[in-house]
C-alpha positions as CSV (number, residue, x, y, z in Angstrom):
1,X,25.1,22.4,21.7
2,X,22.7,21.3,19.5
3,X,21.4,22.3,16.5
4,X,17.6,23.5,17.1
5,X,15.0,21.8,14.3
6,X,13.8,24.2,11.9
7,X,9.8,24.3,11.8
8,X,9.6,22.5,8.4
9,X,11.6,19.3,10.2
10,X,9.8,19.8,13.9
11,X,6.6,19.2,11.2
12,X,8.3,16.3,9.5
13,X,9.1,14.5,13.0
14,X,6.0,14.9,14.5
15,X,4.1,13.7,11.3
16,X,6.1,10.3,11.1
17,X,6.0,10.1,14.9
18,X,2.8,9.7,14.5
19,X,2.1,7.5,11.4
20,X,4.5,5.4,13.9
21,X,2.2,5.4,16.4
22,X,-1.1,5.5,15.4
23,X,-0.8,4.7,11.1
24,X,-0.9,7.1,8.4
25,X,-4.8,6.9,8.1
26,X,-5.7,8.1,11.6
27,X,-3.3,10.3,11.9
28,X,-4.7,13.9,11.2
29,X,-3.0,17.4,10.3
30,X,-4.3,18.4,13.3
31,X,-2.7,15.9,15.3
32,X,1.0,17.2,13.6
33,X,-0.2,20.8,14.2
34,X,-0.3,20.2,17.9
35,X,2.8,17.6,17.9
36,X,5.0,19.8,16.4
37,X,2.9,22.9,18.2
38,X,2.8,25.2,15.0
39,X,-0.5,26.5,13.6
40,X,-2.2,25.3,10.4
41,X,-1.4,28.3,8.6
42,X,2.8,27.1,8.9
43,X,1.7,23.6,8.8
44,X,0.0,25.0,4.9
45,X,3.4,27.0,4.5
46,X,5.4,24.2,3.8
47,X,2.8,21.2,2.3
48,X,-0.3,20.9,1.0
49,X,-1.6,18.0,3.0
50,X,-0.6,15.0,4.3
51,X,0.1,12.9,1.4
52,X,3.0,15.7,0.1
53,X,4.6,14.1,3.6
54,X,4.7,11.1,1.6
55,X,7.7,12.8,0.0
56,X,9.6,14.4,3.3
57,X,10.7,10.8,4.5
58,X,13.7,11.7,2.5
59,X,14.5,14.7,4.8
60,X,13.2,12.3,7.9
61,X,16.6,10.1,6.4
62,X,18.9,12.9,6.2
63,X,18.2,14.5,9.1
64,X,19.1,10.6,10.9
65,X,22.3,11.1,8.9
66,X,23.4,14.2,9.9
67,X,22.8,12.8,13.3
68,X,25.0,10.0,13.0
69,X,27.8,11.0,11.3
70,X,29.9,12.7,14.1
71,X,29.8,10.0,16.2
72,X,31.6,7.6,13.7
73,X,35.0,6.7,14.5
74,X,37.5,8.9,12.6
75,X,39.6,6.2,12.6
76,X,37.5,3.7,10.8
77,X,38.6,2.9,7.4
78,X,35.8,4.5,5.3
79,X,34.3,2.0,3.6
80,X,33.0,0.4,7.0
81,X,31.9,4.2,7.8
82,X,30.0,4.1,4.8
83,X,28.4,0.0,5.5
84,X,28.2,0.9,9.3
85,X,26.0,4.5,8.6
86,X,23.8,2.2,6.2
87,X,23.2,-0.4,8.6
88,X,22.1,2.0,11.2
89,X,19.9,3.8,8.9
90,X,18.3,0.9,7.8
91,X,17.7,0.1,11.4
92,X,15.4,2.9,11.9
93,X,13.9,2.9,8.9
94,X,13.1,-1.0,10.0
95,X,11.5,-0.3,13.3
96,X,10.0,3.1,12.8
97,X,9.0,3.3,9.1
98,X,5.4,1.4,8.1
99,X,6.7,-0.8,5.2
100,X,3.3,0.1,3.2
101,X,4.5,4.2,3.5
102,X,7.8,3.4,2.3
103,X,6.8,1.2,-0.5
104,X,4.5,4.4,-1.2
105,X,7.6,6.8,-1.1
106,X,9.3,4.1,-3.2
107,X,6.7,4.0,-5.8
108,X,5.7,7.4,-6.2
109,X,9.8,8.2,-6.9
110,X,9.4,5.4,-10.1
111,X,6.1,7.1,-11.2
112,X,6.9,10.5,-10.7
113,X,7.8,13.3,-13.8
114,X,8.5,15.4,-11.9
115,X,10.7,16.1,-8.4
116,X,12.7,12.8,-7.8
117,X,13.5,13.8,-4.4
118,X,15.5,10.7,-3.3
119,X,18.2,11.2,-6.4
120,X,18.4,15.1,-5.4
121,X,22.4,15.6,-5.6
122,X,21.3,18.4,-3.1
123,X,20.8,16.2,-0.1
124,X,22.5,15.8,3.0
125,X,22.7,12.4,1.8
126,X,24.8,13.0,-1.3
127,X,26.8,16.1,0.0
128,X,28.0,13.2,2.8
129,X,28.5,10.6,0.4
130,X,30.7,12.8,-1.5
131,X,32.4,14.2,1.6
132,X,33.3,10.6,2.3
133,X,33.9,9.4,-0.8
134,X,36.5,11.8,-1.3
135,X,37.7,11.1,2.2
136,X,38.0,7.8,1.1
137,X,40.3,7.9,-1.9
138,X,42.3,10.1,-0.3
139,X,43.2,7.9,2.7
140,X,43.7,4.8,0.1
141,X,40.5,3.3,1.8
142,X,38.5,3.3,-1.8
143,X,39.8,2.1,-5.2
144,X,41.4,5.3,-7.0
145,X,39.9,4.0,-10.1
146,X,36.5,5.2,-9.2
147,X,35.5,8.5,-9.1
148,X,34.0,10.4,-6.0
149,X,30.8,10.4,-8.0
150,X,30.7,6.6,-9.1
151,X,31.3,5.9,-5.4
152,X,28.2,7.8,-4.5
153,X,26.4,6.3,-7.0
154,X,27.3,2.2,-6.0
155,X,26.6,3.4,-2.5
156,X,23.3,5.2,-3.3
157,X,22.3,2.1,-5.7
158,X,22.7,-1.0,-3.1
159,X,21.5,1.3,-0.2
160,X,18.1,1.7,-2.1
161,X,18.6,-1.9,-3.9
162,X,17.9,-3.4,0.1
163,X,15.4,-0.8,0.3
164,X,13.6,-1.7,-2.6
165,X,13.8,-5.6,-2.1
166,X,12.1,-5.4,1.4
167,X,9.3,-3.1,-0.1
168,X,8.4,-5.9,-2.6
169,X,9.1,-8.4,-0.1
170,X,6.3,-7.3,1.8
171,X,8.7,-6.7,4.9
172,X,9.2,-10.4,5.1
173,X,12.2,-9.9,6.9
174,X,14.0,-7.8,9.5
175,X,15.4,-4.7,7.2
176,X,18.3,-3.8,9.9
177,X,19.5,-7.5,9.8
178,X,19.0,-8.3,6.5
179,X,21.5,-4.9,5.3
180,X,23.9,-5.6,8.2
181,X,24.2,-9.4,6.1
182,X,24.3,-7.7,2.9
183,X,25.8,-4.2,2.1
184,X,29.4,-5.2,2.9
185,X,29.1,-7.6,0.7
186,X,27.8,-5.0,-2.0
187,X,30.3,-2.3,-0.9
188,X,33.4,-4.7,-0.9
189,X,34.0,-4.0,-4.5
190,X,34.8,-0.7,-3.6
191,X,37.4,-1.2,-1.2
192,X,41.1,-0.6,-2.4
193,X,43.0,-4.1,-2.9
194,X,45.0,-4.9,0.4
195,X,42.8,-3.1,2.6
196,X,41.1,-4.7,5.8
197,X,38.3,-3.7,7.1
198,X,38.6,-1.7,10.4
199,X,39.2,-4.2,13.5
């Protein structure tokens, strides 16, 4: 059965449902209000106004995760778990992310003093990098030379690397098939010597 959304995330999905559909600028808290049918007193609970969404795409990400990783093949040796949950993320973040909001998100993170919410160790993200990281090693999938945490950090690093290069690219290219191209090239380094990737 699954897991009902919490209010904070029925918020954050209707909010970037709607920036999809109708761009960041004409979409009002009103509109999320009655998308994600709370009241403007929870909407106030949890931000301050739309701009501090800026800053939930990160749980919009995790949340896509968390989706995805049951349905990967336990089989699969786990350095093609960890290239095929990029590619798939990527995808989404491709066709249902405006480039301009995610160069915002992008740039704020660089800027900021304060929260750094995409390098929070307290993620989804990083708790199922780690899981498979360590899954990884184990299995003789990933070099035993790295640790757990250098693993998460190469995969963190080129996943945001692609990120970051479409940003100032101006979207000039399909994200979804430009990382499919590219992160097993970037993540090959981390694959134990002998091992091929799953068939």
């Amino acid at each position: 059965m699954a897991k009902k959304p919490s209010t904070k995330n029925r918020i954050i999905t209707a909010a970037w449902q709607l920036f999809r559909e109708k761009g960041y600028d004409e979409t009002t808290i009103e509109d999320i209000i009655s998308l994600s049918e709370t009241s403007k007193g929870t909407f106030y609970h949890y931000f301050s106004g739309k701009d501090s969404l800026l800053s939930s795409l990160s749980d919009l990400f995790d949340s896509y995760y968390e989706e995805l990783l049951p349905q990967l093949d336990s089989a699969m040796n786990t350095v093609d778990k960890l290239v095929t949950l990029c590619c798939k993320a990527h995808r989404m973040i491709g066709d249902s992310i405006q480039p301009e909001l995610l160069a915002s998100l992008y740039s704020s993170q660089v800027v900021t003093k304060g929260d750094k919410h995409l390098l929070n160790q307290n993620r989804f993200y990083y708790h199922m990098i780690y899981q498979l990281a360590d899954e990884g090693i184990r299995r003789g999938d990933i070099r035993s030379d790295l640790s757990v945490r250098e693993i998460a950090r190469i995969f963190a690093m080129c996943e945001r690397a692609i990120v970051y290069d479409y940003c100032i690219s101006g979207a000039a290219y399909d994200l979804g098939d430009y990382t499919a191209q590219m992160i097993p090239l970037l993540l090959e380094g981390i694959r134990a010597p002998g091992k091929k990737t799953t068939p």
